[in-house]
PDB file of N, CA, C and O in Angstrom, chain B, residues numbered from 101:
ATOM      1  N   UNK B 101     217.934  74.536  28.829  1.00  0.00           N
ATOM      2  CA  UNK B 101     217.344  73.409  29.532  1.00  0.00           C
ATOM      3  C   UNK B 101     216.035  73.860  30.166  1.00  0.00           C
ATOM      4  O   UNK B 101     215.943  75.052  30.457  1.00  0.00           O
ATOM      5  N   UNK B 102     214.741  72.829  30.480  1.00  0.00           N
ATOM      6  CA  UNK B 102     213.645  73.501  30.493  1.00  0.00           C
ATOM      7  C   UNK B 102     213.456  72.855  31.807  1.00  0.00           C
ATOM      8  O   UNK B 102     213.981  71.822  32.224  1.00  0.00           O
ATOM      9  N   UNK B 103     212.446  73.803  32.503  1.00  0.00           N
ATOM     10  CA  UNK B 103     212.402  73.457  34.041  1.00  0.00           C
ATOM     11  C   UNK B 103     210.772  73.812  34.347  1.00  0.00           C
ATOM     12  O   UNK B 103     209.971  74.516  33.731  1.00  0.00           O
ATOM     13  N   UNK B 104     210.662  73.089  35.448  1.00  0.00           N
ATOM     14  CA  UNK B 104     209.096  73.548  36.013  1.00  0.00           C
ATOM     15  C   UNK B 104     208.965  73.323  37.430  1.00  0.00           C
ATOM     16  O   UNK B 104     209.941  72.965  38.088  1.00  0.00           O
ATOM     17  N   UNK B 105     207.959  73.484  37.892  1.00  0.00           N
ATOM     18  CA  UNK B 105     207.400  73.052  39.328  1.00  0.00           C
ATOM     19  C   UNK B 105     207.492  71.435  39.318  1.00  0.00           C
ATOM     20  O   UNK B 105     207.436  70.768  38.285  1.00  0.00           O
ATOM     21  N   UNK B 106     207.664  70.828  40.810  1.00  0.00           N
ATOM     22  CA  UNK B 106     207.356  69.726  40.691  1.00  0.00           C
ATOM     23  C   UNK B 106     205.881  69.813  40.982  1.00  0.00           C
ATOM     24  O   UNK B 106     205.299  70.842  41.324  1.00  0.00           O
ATOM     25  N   UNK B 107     205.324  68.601  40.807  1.00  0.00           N
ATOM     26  CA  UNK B 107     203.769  68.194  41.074  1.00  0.00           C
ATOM     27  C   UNK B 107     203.601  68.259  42.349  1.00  0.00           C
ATOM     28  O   UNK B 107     204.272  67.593  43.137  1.00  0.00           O
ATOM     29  N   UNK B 108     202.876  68.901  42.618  1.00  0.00           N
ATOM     30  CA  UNK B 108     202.581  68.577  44.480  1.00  0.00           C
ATOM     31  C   UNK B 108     202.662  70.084  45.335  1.00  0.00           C
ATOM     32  O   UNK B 108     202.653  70.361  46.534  1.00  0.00           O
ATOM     33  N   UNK B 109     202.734  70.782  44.254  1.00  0.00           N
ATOM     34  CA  UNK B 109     202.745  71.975  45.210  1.00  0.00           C
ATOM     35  C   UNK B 109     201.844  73.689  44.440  1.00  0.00           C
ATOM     36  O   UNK B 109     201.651  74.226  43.350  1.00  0.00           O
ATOM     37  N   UNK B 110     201.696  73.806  45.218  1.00  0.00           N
ATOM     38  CA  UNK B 110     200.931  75.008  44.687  1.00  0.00           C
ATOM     39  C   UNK B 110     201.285  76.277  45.519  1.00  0.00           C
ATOM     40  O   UNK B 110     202.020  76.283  46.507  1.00  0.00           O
ATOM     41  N   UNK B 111     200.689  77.287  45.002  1.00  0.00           N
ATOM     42  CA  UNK B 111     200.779  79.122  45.856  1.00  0.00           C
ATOM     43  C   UNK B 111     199.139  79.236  46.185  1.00  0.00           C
ATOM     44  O   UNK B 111     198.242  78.943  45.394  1.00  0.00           O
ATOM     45  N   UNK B 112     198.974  79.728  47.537  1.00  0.00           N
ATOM     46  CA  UNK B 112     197.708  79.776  48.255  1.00  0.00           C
ATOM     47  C   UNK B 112     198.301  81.124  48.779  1.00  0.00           C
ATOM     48  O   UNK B 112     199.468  81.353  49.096  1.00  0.00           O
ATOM     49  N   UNK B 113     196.814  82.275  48.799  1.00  0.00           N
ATOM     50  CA  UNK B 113     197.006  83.689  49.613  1.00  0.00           C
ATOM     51  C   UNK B 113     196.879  83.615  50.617  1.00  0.00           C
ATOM     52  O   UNK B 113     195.956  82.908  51.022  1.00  0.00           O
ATOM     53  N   UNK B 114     197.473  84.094  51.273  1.00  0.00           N
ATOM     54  CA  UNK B 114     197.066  84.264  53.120  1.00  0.00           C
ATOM     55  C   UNK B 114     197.109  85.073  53.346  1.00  0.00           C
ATOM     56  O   UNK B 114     198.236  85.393  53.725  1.00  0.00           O
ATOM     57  N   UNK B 115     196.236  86.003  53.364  1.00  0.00           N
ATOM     58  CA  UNK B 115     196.245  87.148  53.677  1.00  0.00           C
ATOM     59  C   UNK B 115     196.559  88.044  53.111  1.00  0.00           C
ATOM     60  O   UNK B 115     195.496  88.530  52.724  1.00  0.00           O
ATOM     61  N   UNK B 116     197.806  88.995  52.570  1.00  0.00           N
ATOM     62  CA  UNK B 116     198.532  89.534  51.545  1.00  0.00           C
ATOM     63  C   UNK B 116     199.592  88.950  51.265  1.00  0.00           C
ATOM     64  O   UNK B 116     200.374  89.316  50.387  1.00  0.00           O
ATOM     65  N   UNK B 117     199.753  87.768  52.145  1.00  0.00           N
ATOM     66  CA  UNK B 117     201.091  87.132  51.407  1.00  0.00           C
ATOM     67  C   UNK B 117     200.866  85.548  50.635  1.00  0.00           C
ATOM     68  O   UNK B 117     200.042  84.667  50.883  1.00  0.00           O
ATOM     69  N   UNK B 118     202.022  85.618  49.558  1.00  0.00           N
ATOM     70  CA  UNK B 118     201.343  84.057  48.664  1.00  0.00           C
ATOM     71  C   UNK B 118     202.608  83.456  49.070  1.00  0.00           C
ATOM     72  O   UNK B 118     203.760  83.884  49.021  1.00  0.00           O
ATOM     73  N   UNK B 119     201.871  81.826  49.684  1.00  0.00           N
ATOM     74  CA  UNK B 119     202.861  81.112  49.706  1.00  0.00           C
ATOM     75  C   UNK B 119     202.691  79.797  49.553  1.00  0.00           C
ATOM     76  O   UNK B 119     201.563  79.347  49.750  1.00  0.00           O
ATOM     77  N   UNK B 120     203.819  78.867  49.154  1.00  0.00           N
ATOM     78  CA  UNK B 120     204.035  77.808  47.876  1.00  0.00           C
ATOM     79  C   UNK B 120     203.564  76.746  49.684  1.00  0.00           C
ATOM     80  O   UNK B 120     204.118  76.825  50.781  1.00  0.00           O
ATOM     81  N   UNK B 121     202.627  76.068  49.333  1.00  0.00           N
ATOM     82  CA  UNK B 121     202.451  74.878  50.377  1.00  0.00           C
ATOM     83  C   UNK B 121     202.666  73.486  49.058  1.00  0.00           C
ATOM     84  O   UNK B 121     202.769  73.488  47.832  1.00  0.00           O
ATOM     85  N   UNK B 122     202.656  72.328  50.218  1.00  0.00           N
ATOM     86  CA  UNK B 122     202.348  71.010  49.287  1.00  0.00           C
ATOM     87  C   UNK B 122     200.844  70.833  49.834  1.00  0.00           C
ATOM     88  O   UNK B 122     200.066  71.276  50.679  1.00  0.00           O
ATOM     89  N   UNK B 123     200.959  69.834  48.726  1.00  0.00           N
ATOM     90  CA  UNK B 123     199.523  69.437  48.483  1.00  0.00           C
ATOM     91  C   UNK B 123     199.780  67.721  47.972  1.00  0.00           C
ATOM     92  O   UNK B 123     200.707  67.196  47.354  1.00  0.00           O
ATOM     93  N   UNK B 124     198.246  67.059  48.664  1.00  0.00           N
ATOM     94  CA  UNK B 124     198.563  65.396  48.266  1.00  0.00           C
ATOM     95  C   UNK B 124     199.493  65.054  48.766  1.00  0.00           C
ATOM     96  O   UNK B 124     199.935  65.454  49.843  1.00  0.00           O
ATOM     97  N   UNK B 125     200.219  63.752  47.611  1.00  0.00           N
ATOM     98  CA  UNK B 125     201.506  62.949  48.620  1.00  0.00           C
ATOM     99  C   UNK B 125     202.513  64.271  49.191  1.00  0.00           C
ATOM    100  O   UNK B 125     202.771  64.530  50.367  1.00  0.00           O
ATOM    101  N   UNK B 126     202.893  64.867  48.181  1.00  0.00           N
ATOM    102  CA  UNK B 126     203.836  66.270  48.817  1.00  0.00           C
ATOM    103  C   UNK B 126     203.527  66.761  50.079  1.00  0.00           C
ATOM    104  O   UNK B 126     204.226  67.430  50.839  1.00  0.00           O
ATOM    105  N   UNK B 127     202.529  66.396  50.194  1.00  0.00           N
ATOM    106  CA  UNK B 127     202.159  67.526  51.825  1.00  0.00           C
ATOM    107  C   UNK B 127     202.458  66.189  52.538  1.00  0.00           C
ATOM    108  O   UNK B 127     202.739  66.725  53.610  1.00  0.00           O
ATOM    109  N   UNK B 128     202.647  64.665  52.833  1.00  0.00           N
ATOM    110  CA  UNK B 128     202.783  63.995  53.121  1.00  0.00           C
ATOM    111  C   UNK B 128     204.715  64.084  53.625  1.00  0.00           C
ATOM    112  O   UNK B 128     205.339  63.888  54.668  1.00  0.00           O
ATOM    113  N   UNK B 129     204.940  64.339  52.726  1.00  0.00           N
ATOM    114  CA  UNK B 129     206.639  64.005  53.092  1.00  0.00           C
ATOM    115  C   UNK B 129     207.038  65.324  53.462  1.00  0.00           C
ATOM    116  O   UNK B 129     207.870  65.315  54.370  1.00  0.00           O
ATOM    117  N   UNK B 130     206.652  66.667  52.975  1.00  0.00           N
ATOM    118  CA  UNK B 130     207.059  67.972  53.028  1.00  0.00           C
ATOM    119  C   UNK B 130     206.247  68.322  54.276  1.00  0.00           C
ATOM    120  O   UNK B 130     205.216  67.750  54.630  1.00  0.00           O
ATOM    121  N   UNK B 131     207.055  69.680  55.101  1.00  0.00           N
ATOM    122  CA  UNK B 131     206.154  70.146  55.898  1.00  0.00           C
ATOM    123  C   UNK B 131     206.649  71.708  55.738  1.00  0.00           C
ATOM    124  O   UNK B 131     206.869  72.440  56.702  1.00  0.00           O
ATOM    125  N   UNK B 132     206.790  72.102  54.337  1.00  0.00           N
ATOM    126  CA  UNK B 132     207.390  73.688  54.327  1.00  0.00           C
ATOM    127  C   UNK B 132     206.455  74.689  53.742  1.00  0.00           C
ATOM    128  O   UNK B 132     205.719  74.407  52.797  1.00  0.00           O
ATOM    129  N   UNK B 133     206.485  75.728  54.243  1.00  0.00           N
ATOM    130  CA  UNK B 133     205.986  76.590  53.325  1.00  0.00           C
ATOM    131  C   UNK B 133     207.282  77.476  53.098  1.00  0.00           C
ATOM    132  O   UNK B 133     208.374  77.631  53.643  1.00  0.00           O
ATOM    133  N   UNK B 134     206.720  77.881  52.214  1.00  0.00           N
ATOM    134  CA  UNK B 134     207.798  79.470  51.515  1.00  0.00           C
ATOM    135  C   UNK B 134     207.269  80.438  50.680  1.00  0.00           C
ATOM    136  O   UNK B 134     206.837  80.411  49.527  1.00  0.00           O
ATOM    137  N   UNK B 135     207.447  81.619  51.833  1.00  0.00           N
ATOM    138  CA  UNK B 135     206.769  83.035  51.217  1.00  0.00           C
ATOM    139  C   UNK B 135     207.341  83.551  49.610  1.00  0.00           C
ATOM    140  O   UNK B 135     208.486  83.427  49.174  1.00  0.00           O
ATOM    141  N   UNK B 136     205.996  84.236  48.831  1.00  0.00           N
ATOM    142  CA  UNK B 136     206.967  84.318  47.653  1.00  0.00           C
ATOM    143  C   UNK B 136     206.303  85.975  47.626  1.00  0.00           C
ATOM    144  O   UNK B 136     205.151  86.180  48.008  1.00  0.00           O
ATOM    145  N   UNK B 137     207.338  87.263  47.045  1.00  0.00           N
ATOM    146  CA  UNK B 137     207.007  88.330  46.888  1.00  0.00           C
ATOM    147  C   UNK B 137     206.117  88.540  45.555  1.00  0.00           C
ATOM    148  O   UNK B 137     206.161  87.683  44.673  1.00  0.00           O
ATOM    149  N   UNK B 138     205.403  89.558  45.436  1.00  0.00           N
ATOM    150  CA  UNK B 138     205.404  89.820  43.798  1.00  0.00           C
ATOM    151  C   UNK B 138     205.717  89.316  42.672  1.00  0.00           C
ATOM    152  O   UNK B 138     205.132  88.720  41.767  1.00  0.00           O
ATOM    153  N   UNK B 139     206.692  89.646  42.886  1.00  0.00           N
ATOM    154  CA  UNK B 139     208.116  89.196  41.886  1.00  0.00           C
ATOM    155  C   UNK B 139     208.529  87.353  42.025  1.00  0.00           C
ATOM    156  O   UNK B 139     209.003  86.780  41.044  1.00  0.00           O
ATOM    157  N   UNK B 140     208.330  86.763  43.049  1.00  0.00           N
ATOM    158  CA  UNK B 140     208.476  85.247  42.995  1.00  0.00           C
ATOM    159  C   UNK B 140     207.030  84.744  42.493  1.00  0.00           C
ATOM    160  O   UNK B 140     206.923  83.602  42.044  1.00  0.00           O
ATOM    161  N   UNK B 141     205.971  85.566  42.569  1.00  0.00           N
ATOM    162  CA  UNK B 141     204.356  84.778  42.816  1.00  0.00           C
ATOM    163  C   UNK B 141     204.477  85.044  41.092  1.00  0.00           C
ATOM    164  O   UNK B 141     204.234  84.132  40.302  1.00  0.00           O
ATOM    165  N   UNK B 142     204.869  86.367  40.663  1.00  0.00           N
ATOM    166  CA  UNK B 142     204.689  86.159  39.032  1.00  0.00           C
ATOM    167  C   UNK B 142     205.548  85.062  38.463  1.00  0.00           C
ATOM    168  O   UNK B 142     205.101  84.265  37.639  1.00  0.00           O
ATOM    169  N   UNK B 143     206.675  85.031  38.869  1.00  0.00           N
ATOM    170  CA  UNK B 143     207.961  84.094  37.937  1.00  0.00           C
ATOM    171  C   UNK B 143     207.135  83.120  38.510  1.00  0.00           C
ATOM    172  O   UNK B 143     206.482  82.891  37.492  1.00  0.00           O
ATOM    173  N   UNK B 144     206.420  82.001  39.756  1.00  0.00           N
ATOM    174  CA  UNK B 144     205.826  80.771  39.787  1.00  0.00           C
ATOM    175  C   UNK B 144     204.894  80.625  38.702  1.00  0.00           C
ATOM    176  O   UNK B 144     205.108  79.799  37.814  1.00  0.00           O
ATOM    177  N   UNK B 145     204.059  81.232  38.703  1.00  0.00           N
ATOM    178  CA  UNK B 145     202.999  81.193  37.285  1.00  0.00           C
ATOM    179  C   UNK B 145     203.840  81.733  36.138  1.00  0.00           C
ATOM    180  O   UNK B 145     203.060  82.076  35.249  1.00  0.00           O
ATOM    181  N   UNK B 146     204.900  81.918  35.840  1.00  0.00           N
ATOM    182  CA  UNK B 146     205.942  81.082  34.489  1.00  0.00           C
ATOM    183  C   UNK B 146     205.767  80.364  33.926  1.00  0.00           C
ATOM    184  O   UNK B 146     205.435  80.067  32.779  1.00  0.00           O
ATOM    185  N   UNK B 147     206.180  79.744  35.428  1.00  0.00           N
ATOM    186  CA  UNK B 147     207.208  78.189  35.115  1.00  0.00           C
ATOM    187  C   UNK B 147     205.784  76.983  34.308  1.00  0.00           C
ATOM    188  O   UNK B 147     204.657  76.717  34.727  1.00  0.00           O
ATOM    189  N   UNK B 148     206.222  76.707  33.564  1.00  0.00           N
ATOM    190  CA  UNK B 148     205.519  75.785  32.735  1.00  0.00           C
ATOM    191  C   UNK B 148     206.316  74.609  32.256  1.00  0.00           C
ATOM    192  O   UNK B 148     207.443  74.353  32.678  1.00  0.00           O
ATOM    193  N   UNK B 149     205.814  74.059  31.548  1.00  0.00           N
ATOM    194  CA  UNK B 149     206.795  72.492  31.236  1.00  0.00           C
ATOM    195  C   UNK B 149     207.502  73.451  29.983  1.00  0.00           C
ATOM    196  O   UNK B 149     207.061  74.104  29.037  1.00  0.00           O
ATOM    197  N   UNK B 150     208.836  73.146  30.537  1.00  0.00           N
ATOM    198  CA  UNK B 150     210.526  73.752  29.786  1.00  0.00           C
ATOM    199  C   UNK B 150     210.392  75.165  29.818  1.00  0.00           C
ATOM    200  O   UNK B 150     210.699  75.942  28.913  1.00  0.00           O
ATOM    201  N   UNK B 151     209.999  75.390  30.722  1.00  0.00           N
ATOM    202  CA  UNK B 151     210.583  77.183  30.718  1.00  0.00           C
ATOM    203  C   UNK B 151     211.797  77.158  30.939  1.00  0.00           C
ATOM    204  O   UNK B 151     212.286  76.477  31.841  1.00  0.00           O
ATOM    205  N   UNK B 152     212.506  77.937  30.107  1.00  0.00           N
ATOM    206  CA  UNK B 152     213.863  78.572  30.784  1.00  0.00           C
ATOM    207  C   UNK B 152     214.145  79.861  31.247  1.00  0.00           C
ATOM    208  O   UNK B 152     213.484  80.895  31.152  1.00  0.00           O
ATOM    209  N   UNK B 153     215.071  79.670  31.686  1.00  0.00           N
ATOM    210  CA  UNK B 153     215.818  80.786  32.517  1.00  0.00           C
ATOM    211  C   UNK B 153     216.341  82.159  31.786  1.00  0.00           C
ATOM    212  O   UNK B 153     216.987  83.036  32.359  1.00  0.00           O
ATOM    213  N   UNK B 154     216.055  82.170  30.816  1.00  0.00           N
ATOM    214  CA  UNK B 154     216.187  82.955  29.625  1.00  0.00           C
ATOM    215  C   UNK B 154     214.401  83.297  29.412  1.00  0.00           C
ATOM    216  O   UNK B 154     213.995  84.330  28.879  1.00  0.00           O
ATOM    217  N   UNK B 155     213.729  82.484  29.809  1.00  0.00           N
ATOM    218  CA  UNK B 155     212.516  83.026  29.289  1.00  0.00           C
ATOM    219  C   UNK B 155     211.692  83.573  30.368  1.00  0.00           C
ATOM    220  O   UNK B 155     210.756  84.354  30.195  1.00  0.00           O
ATOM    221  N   UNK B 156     212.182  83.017  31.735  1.00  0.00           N
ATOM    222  CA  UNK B 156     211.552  84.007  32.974  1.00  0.00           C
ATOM    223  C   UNK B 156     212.179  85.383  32.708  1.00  0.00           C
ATOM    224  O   UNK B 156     211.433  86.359  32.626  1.00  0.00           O
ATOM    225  N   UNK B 157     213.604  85.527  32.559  1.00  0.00           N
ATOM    226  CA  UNK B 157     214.022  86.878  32.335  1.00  0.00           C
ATOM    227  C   UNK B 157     213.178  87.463  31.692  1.00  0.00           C
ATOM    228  O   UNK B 157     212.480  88.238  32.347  1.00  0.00           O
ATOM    229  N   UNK B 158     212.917  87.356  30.328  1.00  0.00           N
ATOM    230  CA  UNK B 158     212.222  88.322  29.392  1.00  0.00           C
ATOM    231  C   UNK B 158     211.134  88.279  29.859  1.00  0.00           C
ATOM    232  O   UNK B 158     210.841  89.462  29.681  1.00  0.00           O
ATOM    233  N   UNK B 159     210.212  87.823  30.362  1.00  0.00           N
ATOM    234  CA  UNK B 159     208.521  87.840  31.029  1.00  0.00           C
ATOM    235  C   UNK B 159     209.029  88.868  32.035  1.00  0.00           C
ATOM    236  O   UNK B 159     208.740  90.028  31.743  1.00  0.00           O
ATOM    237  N   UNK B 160     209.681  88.699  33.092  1.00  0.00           N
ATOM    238  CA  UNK B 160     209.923  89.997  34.045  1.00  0.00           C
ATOM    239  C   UNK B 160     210.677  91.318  33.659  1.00  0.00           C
ATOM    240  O   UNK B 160     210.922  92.267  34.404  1.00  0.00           O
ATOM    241  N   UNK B 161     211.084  91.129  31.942  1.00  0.00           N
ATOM    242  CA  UNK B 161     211.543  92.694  31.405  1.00  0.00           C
ATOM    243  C   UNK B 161     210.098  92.630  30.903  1.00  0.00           C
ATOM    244  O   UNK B 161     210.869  93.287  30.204  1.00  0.00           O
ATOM    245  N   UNK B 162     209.064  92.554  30.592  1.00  0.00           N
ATOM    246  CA  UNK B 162     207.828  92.787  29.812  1.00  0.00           C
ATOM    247  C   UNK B 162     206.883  92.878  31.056  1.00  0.00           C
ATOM    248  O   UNK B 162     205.839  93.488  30.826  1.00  0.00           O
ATOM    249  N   UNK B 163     207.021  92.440  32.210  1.00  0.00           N
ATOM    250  CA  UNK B 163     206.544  92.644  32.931  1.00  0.00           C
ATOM    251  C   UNK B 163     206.723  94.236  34.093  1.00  0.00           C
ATOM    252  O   UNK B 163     205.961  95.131  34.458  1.00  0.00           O
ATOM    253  N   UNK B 164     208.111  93.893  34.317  1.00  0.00           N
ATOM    254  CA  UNK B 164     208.109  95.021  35.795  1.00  0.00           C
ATOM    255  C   UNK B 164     209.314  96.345  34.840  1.00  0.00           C
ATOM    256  O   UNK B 164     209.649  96.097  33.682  1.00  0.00           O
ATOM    257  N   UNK B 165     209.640  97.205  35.311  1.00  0.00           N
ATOM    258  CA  UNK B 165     210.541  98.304  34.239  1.00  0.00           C
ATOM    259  C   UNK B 165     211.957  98.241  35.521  1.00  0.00           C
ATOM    260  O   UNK B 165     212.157  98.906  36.537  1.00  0.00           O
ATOM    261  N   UNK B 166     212.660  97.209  34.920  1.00  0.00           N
ATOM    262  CA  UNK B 166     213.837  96.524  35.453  1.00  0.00           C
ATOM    263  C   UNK B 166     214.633  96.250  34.128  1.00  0.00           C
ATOM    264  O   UNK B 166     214.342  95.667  33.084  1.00  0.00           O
ATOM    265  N   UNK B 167     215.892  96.981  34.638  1.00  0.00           N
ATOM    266  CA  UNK B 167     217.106  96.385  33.534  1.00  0.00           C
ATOM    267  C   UNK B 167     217.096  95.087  33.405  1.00  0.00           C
ATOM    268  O   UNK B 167     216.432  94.336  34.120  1.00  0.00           O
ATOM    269  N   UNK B 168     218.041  94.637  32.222  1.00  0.00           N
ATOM    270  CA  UNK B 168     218.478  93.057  32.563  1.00  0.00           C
ATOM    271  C   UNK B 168     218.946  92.438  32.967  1.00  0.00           C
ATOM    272  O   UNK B 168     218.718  91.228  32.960  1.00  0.00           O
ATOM    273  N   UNK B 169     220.110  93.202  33.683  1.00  0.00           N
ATOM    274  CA  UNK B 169     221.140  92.742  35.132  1.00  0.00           C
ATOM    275  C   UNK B 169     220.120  92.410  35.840  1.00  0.00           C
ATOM    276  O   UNK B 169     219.792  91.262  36.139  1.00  0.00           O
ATOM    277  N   UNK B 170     219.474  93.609  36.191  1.00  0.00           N
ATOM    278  CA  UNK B 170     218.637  93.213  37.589  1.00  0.00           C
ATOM    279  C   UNK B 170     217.462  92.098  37.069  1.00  0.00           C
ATOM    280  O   UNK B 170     217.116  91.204  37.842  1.00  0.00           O
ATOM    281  N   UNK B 171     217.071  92.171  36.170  1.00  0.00           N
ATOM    282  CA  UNK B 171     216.252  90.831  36.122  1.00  0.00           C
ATOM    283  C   UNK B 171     216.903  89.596  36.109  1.00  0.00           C
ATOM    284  O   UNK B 171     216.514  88.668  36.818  1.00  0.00           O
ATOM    285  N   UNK B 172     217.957  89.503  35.284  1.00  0.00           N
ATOM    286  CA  UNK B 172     218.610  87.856  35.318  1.00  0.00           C
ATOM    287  C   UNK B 172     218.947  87.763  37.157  1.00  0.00           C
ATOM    288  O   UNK B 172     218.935  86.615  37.601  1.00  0.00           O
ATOM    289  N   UNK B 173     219.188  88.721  38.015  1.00  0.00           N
ATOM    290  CA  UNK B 173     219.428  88.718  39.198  1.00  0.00           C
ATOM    291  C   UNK B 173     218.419  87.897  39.851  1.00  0.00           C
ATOM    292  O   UNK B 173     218.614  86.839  40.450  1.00  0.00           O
ATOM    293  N   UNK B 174     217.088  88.633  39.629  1.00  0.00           N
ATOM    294  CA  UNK B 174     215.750  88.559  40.888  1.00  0.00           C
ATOM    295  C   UNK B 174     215.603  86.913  40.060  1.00  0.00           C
ATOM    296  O   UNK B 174     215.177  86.134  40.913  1.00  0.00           O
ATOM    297  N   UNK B 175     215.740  86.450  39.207  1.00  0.00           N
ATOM    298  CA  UNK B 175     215.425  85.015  37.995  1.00  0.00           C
ATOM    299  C   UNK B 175     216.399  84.186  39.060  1.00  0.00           C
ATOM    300  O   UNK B 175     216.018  83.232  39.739  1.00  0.00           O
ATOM    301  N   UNK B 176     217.594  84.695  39.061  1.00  0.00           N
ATOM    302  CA  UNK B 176     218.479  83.653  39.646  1.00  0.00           C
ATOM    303  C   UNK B 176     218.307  83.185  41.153  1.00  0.00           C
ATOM    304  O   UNK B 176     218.236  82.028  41.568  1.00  0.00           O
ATOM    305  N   UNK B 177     218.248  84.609  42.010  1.00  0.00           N
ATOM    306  CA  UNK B 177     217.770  84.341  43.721  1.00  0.00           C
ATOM    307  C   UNK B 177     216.859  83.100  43.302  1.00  0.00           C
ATOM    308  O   UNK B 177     217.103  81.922  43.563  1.00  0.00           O
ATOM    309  N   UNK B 178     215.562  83.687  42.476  1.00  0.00           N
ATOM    310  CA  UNK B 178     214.047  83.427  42.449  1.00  0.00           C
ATOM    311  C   UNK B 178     214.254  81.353  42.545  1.00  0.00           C
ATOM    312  O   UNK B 178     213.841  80.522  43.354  1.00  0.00           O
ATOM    313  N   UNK B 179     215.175  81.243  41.137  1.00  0.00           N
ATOM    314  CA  UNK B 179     215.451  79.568  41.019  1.00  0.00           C
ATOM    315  C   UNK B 179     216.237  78.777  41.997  1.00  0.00           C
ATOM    316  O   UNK B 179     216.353  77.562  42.162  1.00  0.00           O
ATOM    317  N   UNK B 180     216.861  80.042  42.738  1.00  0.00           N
ATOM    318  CA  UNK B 180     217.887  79.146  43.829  1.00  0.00           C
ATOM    319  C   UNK B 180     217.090  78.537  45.020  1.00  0.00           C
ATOM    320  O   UNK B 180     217.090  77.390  45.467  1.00  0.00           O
ATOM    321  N   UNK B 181     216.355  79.745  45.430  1.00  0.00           N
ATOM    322  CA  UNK B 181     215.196  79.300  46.300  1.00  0.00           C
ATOM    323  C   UNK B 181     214.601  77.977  46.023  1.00  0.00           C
ATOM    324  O   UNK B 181     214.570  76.934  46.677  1.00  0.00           O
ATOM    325  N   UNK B 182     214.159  78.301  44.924  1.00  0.00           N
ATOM    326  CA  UNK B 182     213.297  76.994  44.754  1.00  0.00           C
ATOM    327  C   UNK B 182     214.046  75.833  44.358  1.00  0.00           C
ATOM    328  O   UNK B 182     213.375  74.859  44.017  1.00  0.00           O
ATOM    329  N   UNK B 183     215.846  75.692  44.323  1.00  0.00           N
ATOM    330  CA  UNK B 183     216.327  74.388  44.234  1.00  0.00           C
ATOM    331  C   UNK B 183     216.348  74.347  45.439  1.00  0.00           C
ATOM    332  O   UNK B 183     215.816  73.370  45.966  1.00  0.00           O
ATOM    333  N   UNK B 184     216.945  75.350  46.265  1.00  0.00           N
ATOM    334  CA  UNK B 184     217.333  74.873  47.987  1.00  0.00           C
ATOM    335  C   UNK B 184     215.346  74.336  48.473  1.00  0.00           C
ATOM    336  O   UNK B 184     215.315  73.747  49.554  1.00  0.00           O
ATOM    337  N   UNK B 185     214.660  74.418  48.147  1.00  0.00           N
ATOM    338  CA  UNK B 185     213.952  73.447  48.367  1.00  0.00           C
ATOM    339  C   UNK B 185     213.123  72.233  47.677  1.00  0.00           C
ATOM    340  O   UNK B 185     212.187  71.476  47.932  1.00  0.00           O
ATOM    341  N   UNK B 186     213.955  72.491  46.753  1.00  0.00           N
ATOM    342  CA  UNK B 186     213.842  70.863  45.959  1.00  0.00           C
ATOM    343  C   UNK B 186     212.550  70.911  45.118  1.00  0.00           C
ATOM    344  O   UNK B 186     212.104  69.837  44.713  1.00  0.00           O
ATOM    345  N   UNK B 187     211.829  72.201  44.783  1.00  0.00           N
ATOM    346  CA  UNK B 187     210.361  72.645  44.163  1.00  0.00           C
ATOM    347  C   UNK B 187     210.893  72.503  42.983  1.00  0.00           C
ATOM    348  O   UNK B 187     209.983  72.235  42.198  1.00  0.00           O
ATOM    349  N   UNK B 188     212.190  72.559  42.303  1.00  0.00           N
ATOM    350  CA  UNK B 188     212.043  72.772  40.350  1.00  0.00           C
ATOM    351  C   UNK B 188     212.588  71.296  39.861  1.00  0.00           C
ATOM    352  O   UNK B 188     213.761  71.141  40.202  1.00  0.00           O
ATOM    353  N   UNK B 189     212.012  70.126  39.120  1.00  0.00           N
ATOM    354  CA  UNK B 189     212.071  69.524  37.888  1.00  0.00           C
ATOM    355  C   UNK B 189     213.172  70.259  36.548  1.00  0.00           C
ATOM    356  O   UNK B 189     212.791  71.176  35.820  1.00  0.00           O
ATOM    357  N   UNK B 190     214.225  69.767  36.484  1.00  0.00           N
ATOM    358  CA  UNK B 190     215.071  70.125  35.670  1.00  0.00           C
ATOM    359  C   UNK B 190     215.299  69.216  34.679  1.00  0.00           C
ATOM    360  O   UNK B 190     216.126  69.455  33.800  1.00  0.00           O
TER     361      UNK B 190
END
């Protein structure tokens, strides 16, 4: 099943840290930010229309020198986050 960002939000640097604000109507109803590490700021620039969860894994084995336990791991935190705030289109 393929998933993405919803519309309305983006990753802005602040300083050394990147974090997901809204933008437009989103910044209208939302008032959150959420810090993303390394590892969340790469898997956000993924997510594209129908990425799956199978395909962030393999971008972060080609990316960082992490088993595949531990990647389907940091994939799973990474998507939970972003359902507990309502950021992924499924």
């Amino acid at each position: 099943m393929g998933m993405k960002i919803k519309d309305g939000f983006i990753v802005n640097k602040v300083g050394s840290q990147h974090v997901v604000v809204p933008v437009g109507e989103a910044s209208m109803e939302r008032h959150c930010m959420i810090r993303l590490n390394d590892t969340g700021t790469f898997l956000w620039e993924q997510l594209g229309a129908n990425t799956t969860e199978d395909m962030l894994v393999r971008a972060l084995l080609a990316e960082y020198a992490v088993d595949e336990d531990t990647a389907r791991a940091d994939v799973a935190a990474f998507l939970g986050k972003l359902r507990d705030a309502d950021l992924l289109e499924e």
